[in-house]
C-alpha positions in Angstrom: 64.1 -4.3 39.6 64.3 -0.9 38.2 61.5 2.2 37.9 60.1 1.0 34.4 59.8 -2.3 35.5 58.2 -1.6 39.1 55.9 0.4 37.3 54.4 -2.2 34.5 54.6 -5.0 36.9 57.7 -6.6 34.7 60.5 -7.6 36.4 63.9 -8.1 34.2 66.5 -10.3 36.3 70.2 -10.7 35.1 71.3 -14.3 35.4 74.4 -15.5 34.2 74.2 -18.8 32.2 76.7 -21.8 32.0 79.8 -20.5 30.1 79.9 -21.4 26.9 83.4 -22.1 25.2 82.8 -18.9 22.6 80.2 -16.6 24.1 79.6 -14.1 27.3 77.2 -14.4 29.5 73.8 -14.0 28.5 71.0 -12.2 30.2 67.6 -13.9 30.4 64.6 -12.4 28.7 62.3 -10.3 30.6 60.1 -12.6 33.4 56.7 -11.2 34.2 56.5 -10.6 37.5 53.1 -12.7 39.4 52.0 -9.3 40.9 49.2 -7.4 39.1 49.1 -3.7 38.9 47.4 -1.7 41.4 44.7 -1.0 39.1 44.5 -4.7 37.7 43.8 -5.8 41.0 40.6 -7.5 42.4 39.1 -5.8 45.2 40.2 -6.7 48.6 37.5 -8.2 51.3 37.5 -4.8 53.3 37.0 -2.9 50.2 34.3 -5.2 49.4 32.5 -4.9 52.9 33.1 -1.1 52.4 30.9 -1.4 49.2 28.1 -2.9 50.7 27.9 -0.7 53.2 27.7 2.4 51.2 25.2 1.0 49.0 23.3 -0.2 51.6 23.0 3.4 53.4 22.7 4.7 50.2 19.7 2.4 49.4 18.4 2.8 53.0 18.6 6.9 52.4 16.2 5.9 49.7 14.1 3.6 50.9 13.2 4.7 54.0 11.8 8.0 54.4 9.6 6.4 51.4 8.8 3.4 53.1 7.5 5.4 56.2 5.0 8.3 54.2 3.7 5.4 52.6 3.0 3.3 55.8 2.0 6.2 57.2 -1.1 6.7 54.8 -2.3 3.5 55.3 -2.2 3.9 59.5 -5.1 4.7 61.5 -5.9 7.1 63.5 -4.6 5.1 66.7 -1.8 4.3 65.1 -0.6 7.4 64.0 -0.9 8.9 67.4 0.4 6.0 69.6 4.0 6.6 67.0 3.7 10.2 68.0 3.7 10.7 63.9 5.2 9.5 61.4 4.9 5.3 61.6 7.9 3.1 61.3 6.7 0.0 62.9 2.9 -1.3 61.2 0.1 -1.4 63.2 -4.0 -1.2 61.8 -3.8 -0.5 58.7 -7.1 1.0 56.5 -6.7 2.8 53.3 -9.7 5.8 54.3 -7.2 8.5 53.5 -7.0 7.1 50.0 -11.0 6.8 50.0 -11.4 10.4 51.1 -9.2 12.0 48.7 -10.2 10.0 45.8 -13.9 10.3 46.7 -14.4 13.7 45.2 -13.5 17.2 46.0 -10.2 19.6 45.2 -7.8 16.3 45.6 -9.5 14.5 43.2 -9.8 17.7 40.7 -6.4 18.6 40.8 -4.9 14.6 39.9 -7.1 14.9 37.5 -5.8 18.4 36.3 -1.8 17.4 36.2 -2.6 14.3 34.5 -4.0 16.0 31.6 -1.4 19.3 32.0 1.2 16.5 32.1 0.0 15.1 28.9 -1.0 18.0 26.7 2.3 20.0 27.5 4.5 16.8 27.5 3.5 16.0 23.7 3.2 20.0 22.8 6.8 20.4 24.3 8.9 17.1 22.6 6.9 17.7 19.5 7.9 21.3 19.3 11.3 20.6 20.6 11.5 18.3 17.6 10.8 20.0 14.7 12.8 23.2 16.1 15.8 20.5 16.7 15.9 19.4 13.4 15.4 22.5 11.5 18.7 23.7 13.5 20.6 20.7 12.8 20.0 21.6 8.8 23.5 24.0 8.5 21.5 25.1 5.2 18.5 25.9 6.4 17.1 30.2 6.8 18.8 32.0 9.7 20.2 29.0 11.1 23.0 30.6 13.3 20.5 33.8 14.1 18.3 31.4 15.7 20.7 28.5 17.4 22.4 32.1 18.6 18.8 33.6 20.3 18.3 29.7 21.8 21.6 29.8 23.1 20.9 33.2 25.1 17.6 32.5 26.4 19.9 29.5 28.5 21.8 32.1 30.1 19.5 35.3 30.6 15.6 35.4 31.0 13.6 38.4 31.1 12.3 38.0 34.5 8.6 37.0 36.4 7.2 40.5 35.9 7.4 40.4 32.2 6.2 36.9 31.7 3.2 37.4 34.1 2.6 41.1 31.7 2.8 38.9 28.3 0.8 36.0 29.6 -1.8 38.4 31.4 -2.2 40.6 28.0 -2.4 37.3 26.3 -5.8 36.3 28.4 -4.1 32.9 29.9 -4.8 34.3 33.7 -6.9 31.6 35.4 -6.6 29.2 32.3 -5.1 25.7 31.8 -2.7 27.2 28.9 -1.0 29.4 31.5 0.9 26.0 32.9 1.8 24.9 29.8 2.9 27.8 27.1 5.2 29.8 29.5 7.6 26.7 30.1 6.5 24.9 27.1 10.2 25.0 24.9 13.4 24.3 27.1 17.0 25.2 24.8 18.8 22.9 26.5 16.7 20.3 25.4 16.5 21.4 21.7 20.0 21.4 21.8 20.5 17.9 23.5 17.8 16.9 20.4 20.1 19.0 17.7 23.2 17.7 18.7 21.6 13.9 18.5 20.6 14.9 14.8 23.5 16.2 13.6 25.1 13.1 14.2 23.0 10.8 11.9 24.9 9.9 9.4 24.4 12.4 5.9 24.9 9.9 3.6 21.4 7.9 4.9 19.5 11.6 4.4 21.3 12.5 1.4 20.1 9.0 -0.2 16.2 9.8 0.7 16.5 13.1 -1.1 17.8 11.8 -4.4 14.6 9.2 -4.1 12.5 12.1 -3.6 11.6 12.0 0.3 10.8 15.5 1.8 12.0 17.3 5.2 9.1 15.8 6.6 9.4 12.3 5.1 12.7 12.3 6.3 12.4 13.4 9.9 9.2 11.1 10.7 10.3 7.9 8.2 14.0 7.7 8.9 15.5 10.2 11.9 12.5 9.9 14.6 13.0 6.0 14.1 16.8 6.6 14.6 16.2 8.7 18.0 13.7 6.9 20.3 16.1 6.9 23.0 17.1 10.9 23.2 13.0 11.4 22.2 12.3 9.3 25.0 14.9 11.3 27.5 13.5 14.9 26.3 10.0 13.5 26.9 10.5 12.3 30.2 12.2 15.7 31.1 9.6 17.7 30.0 6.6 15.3 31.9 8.7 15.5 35.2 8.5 18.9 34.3 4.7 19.7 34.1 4.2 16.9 37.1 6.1 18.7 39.6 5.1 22.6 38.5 3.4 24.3 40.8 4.8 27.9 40.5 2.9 28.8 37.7 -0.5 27.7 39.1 0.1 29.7 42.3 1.1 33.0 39.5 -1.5 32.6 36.9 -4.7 30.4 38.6 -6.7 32.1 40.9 -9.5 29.5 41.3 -8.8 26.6 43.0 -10.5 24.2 41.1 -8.1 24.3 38.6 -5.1 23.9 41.1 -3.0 20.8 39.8 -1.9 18.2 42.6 1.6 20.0 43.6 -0.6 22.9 44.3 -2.7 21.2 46.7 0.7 19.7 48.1 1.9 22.7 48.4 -0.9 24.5 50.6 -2.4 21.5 52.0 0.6 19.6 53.1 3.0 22.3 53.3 1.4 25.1 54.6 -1.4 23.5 56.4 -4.4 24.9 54.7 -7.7 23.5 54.9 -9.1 23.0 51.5 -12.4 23.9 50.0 -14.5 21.1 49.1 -11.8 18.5 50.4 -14.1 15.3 52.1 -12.1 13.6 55.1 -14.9 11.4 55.6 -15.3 8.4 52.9 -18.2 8.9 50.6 -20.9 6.3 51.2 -19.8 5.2 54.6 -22.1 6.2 57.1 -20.9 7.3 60.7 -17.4 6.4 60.0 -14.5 8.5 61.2 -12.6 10.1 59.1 -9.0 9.4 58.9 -5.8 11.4 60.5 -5.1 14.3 59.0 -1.5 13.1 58.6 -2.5 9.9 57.0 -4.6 12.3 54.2 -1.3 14.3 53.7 1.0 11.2 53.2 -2.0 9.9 50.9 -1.7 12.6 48.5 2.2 12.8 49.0 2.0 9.2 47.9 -0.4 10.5 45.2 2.4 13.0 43.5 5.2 10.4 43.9 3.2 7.4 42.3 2.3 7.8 38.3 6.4 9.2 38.2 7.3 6.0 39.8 5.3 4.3 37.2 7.0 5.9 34.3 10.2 6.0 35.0 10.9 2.2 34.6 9.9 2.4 31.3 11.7 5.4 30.2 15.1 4.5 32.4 16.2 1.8 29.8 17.1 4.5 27.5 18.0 7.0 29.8 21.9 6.6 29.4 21.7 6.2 26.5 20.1 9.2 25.1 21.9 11.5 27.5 25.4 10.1 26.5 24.4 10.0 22.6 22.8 13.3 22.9 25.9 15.5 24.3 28.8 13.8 22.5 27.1 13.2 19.0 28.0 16.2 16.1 
């Protein structure tokens, strides 16, 4: 069997025939040979077992430092010390730390605070990302390449912490809600993700709402939106993991409190150790009961931050891969 042959898994043999009275010998025609290609090939049991395994560590990875903060936060007192910290194995379980920080006080403030930073900023930032998007996907439109050119460089150099905190001090945002949305509120990278998405709709659909009359913005909420749910939905997410997680600009801009968001308090409470002002350990309305480990309270509002992500995701992860993939190759 020769190279070509090994190669496509065709095997050519050269068997001579009964002689005929008139003719040579004849070769038979090519036999396909009843090996499969390397890469045709099913997977073999050990590869198989091998798969499991790394999925299964993989998922373990996961799971389990998640499984333990949030047994932990549901342990007692007792139980928490007899494990010597964090729990693995359950014991009594009570959910006081959840009581205390949702009873009132800085904890309760600050969920309250990225709920409604997430929200604001979330619908401020896809919104503007949007209309931005679209105006650069328009090759006609006023100093398109100027623009998509000054985007482009704000990806790759940024003036620095000391100027922002100058522009948004002179600007009166110091110890305001604004100040954790406007300075992050526009990413490029997504704009250009969004762009790239609408430069690949097809023309002819556009071109055929102008001649019926339809405006820019006709067009973009009647017939391109509808068209980009998924990369919408991918930008949006982006941007709300964004403003959930942000914490830098509170500890820059806010100087009371009050107004912390929840990474904030994660941040100082969990993190660093500091007591809070105004944080109740003790449930409200529950007399003489003790209050919970102080463990337990930080795996409660670790558990806190991790849960209304948790929750969105699911919805937004169906069009995930989608938008991503439709988003960098489309236009």
């Amino acid at each position: 069997m020769t190279s070509d042959s090994a190669s496509t898994g065709i095997s050519r043999e050269t068997v001579p025939l009964a002689q005929e009275p008139d003719g040579p010998t004849r070769t038979l025609r090519p036999r396909r040979s009843s090996r499969r290609p390397v890469w045709d090939e099913g997977p073999g049991p050990l590869e198989s077992i091998g798969r499991v395994l790394v999925l299964t560590g993989i998922v373990a990875a996961v799971l389990l430092p998640l499984y333990t903060v949030v047994l932990t936060s549901l342990s007692t007192d007792a139980t928490i010390n007899r494990a010597g910290g964090m729990v693995l194995i359950p014991g009594e379980l009570t959910l006081s730390a959840y009581s205390s920080i949702l009873s009132g006080g800085v904890v309760t403030r600050s969920i309250l605070v990225s709920i409604g930073v997430t929200t604001v900023g979330t619908i401020l930032s896809t919104t503007v990302s949007v209309l931005a998007a679209y105006g650069l996907s328009r090759t006609t439109s006023l100093l398109h390449r100027p623009i998509l050119f000054l985007f482009i460089i704000t990806m790759f150099f940024s003036a620095g912490m000391i100027p922002t905190y100058l522009v948004v001090s002179n600007l009166g945002l110091i110890d305001s809600y604004l100040a954790l949305i406007l300075p992050g509120a526009v990413s490029a990278f997504n704009i250009l993700i969004l762009r790239a998405f609408f430069m690949g709709i097809d023309q002819g659909i556009l071109e055929a709402a102008r001649i019926d009359g339809a405006g820019e913005f006709r067009i973009l909420t009647g017939i391109v939106l509808p068209m980009s749910t998924a990369v919408i939905a991918v930008v949006a997410l982006f941007y709300g993991v964004g403003y959930w997680n942000a914490f830098f600009n509170a500890m820059l801009y806010l100087q009371d409190s009050a107004k912390w968001p929840l990474q904030m308090v994660l941040r100082s409470y969990v993190l660093e150790g500091v007591e809070l002002p105004g944080s109740e350990l003790t449930p409200a309305g529950v007399a003489g009961s003790q209050p919970p480990a102080s463990l337990a309270v930080k795996m409660a509002i670790v558990v806190m931050a991790l849960v209304p992500i948790l929750l969105v995701y699911p919805f937004v992860q169906r069009h995930f891969t989608k938008g991503v993939i439709f988003g960098a190759i489309k236009g």
